[in-house]
N, C-alpha and C positions, 0 to 999 in steps of 0.2 A: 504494500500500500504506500509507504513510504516512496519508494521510485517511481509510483503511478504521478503521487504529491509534485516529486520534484521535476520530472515530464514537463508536468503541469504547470509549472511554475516559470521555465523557458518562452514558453509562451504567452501566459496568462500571467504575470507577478502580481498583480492585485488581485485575482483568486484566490492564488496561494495562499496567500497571507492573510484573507478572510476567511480560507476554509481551515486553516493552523488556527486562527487567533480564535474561530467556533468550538474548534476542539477541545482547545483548552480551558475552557470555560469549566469543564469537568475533567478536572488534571485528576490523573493518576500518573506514577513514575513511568507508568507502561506507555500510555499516550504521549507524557513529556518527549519520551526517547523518540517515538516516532516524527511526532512533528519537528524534530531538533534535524532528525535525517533526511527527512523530508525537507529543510529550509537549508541546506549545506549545499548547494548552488548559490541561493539567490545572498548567504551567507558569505561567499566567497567573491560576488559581483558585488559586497557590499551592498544591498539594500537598504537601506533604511529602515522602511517598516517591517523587514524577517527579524532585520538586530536589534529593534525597539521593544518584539514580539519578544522574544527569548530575553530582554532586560538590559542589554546592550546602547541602549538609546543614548547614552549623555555622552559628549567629549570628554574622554578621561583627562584625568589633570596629574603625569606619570613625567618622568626624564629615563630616557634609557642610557643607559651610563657602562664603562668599562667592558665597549665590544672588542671582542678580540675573535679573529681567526687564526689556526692552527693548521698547517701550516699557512706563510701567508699566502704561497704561490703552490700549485696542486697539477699536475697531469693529469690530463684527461682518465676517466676513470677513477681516479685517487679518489682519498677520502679528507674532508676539511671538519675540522671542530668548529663549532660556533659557540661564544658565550658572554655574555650581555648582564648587565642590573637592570632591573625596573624597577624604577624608585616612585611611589607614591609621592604627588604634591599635596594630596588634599589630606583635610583632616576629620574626614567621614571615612569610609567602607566604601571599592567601587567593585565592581563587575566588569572585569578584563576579559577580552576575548583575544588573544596574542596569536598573529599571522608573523609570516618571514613568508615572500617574495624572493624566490633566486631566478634569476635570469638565466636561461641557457642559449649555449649561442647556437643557432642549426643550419645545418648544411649549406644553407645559402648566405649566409654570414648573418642574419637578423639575432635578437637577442628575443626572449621570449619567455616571459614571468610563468611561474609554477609558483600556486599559494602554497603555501604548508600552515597547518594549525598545529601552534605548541601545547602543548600540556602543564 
């Protein structure tokens, strides 16, 4: 149901996001999960109202501090560490949703972003 959702949502985004934000109206953990996988397109295009939906909504107020790659320079195929602070400006509680964008380069020399969602 979930991939019918997110189908759904390439198409139609304000569907989507009216038939997720119906759903939840009657949260259980079980439906949570659904609609969370269901809205990881429209998630990853950045929507607005999918990220407002799941609680995402306000401009965090974060510094990201002491990025470091490992090593700096990599061969193709190699392996790179990433590792970063994310420091809290505010002085409430927020709800992060933390992507990294890596560019790859392809065959015809263009660069070409892949989200990743951290944990």
């Amino acid at each position: 149901m979930a991939n019918n959702l997110n189908d759904l949502g390439k198409v139609h985004p304000q569907q989507l996001v009216r038939t997720c934000a119906a759903w939840l109206d009657s949260e259980s953990a079980a439906r949570r999960a659904l609609v969370e996988h269901a809205l990881r397109s429209a998630v990853k295009r950045r929507d607005v109202n999918a990220l407002r939906l799941l609680g995402y909504g306000k401009k965090p107020s974060v510094a990201i501090e002491k990025v470091r790659f490992e090593p700096s320079r990599v061969a193709i195929g190699g392996r790179v560490s990433m590792t970063f602070v994310v420091r809290s400006r505010s002085r409430t509680s927020q709800s992060l949703l933390v992507d990294v964008a890596v560019h790859f380069v392809k065959a015809n020399g263009r660069a070409v972003p892949k989200v990743f969602k951290l944990k």
